[in-house]
C-alpha positions in Angstrom: -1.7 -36.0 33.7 0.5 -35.0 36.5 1.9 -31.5 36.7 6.1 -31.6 37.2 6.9 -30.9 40.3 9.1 -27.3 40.0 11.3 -26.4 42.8 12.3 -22.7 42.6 15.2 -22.0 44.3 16.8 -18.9 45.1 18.2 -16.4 47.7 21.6 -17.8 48.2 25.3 -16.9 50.0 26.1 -13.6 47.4 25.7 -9.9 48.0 23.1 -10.1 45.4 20.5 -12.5 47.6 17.9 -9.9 47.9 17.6 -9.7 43.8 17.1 -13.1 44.4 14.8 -13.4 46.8 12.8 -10.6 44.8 13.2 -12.5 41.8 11.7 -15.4 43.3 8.5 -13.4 44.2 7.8 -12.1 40.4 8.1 -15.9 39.6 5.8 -17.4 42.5 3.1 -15.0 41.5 3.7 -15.7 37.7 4.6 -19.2 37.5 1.1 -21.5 35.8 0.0 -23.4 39.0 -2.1 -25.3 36.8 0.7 -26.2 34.6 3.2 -27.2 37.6 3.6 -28.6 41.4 5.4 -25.4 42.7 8.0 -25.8 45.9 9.4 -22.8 46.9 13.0 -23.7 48.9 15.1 -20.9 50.1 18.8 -20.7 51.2 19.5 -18.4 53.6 22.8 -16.2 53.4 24.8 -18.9 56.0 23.6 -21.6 53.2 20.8 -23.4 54.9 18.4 -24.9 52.7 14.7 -23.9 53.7 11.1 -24.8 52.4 9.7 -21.4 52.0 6.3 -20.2 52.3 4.1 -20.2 49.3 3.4 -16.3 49.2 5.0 -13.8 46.6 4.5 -11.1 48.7 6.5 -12.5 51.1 9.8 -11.6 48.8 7.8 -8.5 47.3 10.6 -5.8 45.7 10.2 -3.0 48.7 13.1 -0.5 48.4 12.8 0.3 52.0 13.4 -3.4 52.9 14.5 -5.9 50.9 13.5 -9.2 50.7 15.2 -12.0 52.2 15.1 -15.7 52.9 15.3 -16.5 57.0 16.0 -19.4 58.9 12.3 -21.0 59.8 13.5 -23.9 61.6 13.0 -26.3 58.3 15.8 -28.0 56.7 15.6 -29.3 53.0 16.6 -33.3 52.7 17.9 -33.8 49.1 17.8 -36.9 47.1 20.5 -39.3 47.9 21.2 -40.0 44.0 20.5 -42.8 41.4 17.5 -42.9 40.9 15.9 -41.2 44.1 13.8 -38.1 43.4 12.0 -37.3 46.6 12.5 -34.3 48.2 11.7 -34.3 51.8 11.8 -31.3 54.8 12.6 -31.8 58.6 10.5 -29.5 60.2 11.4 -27.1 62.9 9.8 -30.2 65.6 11.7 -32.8 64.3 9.2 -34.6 62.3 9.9 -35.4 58.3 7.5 -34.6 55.2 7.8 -36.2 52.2 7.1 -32.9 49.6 6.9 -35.5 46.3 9.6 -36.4 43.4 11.4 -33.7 42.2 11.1 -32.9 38.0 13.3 -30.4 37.8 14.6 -26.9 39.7 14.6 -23.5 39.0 17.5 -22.3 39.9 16.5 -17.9 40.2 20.1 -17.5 42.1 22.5 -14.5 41.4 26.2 -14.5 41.8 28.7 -16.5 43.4 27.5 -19.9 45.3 24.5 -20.1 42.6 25.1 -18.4 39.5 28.9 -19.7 39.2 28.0 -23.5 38.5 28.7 -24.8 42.2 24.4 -25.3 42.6 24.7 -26.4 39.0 27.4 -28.8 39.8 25.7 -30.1 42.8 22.3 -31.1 40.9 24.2 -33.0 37.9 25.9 -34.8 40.4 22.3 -36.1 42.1 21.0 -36.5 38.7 18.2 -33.5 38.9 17.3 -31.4 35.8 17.5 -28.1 36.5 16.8 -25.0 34.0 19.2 -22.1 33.0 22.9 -22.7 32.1 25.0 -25.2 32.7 28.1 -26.2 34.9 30.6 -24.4 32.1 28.7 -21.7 30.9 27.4 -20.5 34.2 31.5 -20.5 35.6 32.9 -18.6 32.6 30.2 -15.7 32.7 30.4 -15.5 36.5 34.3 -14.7 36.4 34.4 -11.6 33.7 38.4 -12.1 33.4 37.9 -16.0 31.6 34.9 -15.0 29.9 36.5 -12.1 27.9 39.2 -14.2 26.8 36.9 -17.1 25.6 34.8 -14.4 23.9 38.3 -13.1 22.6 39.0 -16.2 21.2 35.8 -16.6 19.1 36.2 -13.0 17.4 33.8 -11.6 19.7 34.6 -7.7 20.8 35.3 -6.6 24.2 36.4 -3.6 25.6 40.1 -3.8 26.4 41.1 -4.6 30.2 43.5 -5.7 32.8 43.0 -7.9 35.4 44.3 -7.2 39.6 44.4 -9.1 42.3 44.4 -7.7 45.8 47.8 -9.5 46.2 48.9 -7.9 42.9 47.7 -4.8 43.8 49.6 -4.6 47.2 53.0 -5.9 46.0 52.8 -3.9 42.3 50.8 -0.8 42.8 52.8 1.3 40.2 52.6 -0.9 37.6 48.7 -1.9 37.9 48.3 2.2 37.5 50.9 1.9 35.0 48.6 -0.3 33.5 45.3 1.1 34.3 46.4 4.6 33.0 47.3 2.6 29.5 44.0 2.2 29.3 43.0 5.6 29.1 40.6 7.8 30.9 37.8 6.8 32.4 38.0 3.7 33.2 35.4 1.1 35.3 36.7 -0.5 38.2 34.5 -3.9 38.9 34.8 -7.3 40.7 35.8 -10.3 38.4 32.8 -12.7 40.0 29.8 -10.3 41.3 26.9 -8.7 39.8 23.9 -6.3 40.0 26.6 -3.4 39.3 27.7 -4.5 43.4 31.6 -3.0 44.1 31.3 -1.2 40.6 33.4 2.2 40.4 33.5 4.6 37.4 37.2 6.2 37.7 37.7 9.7 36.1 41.0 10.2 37.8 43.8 7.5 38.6 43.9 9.4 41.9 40.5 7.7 42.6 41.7 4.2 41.0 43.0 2.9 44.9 39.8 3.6 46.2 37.8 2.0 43.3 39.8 -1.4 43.7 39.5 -1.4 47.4 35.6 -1.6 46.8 35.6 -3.9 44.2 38.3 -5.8 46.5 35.8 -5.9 49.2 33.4 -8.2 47.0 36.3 -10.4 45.1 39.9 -11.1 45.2 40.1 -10.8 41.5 38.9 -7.2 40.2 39.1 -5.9 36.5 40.4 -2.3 35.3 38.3 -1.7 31.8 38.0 1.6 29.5 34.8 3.2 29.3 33.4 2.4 26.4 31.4 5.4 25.0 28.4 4.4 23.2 24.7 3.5 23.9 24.2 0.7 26.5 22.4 -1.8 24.7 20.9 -5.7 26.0 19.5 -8.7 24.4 17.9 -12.0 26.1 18.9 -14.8 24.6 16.8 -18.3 24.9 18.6 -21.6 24.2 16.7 -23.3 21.0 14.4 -25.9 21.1 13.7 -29.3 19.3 17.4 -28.8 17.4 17.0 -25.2 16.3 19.6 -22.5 17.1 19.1 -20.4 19.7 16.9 -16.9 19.7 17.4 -13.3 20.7 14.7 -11.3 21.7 14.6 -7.8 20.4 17.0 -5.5 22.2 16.7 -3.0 25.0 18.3 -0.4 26.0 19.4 1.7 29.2 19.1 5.1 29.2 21.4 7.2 31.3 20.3 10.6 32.1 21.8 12.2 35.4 23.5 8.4 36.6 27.3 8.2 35.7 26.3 4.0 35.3 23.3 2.0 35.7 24.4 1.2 39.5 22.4 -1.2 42.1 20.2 1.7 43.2 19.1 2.5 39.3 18.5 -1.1 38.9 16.9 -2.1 41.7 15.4 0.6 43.9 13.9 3.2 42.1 16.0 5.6 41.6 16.5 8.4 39.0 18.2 8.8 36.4 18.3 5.4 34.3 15.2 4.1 32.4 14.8 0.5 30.7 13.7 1.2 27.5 12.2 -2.0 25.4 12.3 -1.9 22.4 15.3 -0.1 21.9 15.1 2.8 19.4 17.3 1.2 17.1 17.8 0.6 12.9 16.9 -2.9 11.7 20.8 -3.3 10.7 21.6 -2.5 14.1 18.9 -4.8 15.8 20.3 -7.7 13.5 23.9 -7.0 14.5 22.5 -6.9 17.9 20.6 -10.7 17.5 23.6 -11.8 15.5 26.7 -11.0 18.1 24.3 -12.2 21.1 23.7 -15.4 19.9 27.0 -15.9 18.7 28.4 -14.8 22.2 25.9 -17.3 23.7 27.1 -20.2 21.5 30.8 -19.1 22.6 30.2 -19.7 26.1 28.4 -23.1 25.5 25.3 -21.0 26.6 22.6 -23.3 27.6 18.8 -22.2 28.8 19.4 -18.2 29.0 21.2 -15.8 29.0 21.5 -12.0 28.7 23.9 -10.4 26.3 24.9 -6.7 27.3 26.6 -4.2 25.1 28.5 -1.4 24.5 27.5 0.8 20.9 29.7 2.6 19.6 30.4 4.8 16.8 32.8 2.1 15.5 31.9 -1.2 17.1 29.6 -3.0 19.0 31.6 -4.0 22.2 30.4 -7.1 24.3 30.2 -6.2 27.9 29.3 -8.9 30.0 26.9 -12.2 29.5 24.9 -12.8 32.5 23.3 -16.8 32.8 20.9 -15.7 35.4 20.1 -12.2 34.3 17.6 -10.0 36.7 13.9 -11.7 36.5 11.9 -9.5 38.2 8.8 -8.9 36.0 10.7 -5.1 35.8 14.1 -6.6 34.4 15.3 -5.7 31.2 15.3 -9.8 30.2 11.5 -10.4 30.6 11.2 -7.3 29.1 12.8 -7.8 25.8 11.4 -10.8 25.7 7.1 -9.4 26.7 8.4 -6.6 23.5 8.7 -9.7 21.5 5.9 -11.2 21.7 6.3 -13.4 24.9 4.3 -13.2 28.3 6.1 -13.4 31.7 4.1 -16.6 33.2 5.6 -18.0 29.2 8.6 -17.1 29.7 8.9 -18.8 32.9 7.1 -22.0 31.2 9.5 -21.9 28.4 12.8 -22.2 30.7 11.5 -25.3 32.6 9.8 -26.6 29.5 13.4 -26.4 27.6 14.9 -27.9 30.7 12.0 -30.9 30.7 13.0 -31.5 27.2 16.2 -31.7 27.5 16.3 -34.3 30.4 13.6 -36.4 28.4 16.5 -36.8 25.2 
């Protein structure tokens, strides 16, 4: 039988296309070659679509350079729609290649341009299954502002929040630290639509609060003002369900702070001190449940579809939901795959099990 043809497609327009691109080289080196037709296609941070070299190493996680997807030349040549499925490349001489009908995509792409439904969008529209969430689901986790309200509206706790815009902020500075200092101190200071903790500020005086936004400005228009939940900081990876069943949680991780005010983009990405991803988390089996139980139901809120991960905020009192994220880190070092390995799962079947769920659901 023929193996389905798998394009994995990452890198991308966001601040958060090195994660990508290092993504993308835990999954080439993981990903069953005898199970799939693998085409690696790139898109480099102008949004040129490339056919990439073959070679996880090439996007290896190095925190002295990060990976990233150049311009070689190539230029990827979608499908035209109906029922066309070849994809095809235009090499750097001129000349076209015919790489093959296309089964489904990968899409391993973090933040805006990617992770925010526009990719997602773009594939329904040429009729291409792709794996992960959907068009909805993938634009209500991107922008934190709508996604706390429809979490709101399903019963789901979050921490409370106000939302800025730059514009606000420049004609009603007074009342947004009116607002802000509402809130209580500390407060976290972090872009409505970017990731990988990227523009994030942890505010201990509302002295610092003008500098915070102006960072978090500097990634988005739109910037949220949150109390600082204090509690544990607690994850789950979430997988949609298969064959009718409801989806699953994996057990839950945690991150543990020890000298780093938050889990930042150094901590997370480039070995720093001072944050550890623990999985399992050291947690009571009541706890573990709630943990399964408010994921999924958060998950289900959103119209979740192929993953997703579920972060939160334990408290003495309540479990707070902090953020959903459709295309979570996927290095074989990110919490997701990890959860998911302390349950029971490999990482080359955890990478099956997305394009398998997205194969399934194209088939009904």
């Amino acid at each position: 039988m023929d193996r389905p043809a798998v394009v994995v497609l990452f890198g991308g327009r966001s601040s958060e296309h090195s994660i990508s691109s290092a993504t993308a080289g835990g999954v080439l080196r993981a990903i069953s070659r005898e199970r799939y037709r693998v085409i690696p296609v790139g898109i480099t941070r102008d949004g040129v679509f490339v056919l990439e070299d073959d070679d996880p190493e090439k996007f290896a996680l190095d925190a002295d350079r990060l990976p990233e997807v150049v311009d070689n030349g190539t230029r990827i040549l979608w499908p035209e729609g109906g029922a066309d499925r070849a994809l095809r490349v235009r090499r750097a001489d001129g000349s076209t290649a015919d790489l093959g009908a296309i089964d489904v995509v990968l899409p391993i792409l973090h933040g805006v341009h990617g992770e925010d439904g526009t990719v997602q969008g773009f594939l329904d529209t040429l009729g291409i299954p792709y794996a992960g969430g959907g068009v909805l689901d993938s634009a209500l986790c991107m922008d934190k502002h709508f996604m706390k309200i429809v979490l709101q509206a399903a019963g789901v706790p979050v921490s409370p929040w106000v939302t800025v815009t730059r514009a606000g902020w420049e004609r009603e500075s007074a009342s947004v630290r009116t607002d802000a200092a509402a809130l209580g101190l500390p407060l976290f200071v972090k872009p409505a639509r970017a990731g990988s903790s990227v523009g994030v500020s942890k505010v201990s005086a509302l002295s610092e609060l003008g500098e915070a936004l102006e960072l978090a400005f500097a990634e988005d228009e739109k910037v949220l003002i949150e109390t600082a939940i204090v509690g544990r900081e607690v994850e789950v990876a979430i997988l949609e369900g298969r064959n009718g069943s409801g989806s699953r949680a994996s057990l839950p991780g945690e991150i543990v702070l020890t000298t780093r005010e938050f889990y930042d983009f150094e901590g997370k990405y480039l070995g720093g001190d001072g944050a550890d991803v623990v999985c399992p988390a050291d947690l009571t089996d009541a706890e573990i449940a709630l943990v399964q139980q408010l994921g999924i139901r958060a998950f289900d809120a959103v119209d979740g579809r192929g993953l997703a991960r579920v972060d939160f905020f334990l408290a003495a009192d309540t479990l707070y939901v902090n953020e959903l994220n459709t295309m979570p880190g996927f290095t074989p070092i990110s919490m997701f795959p990890k959860c998911w390995i302390a349950s029971g799962m490999t990482y080359p079947e955890l990478i099956s099990e997305l394009i398998d769920t997205a194969l399934e659901r194209a088939a009904a």
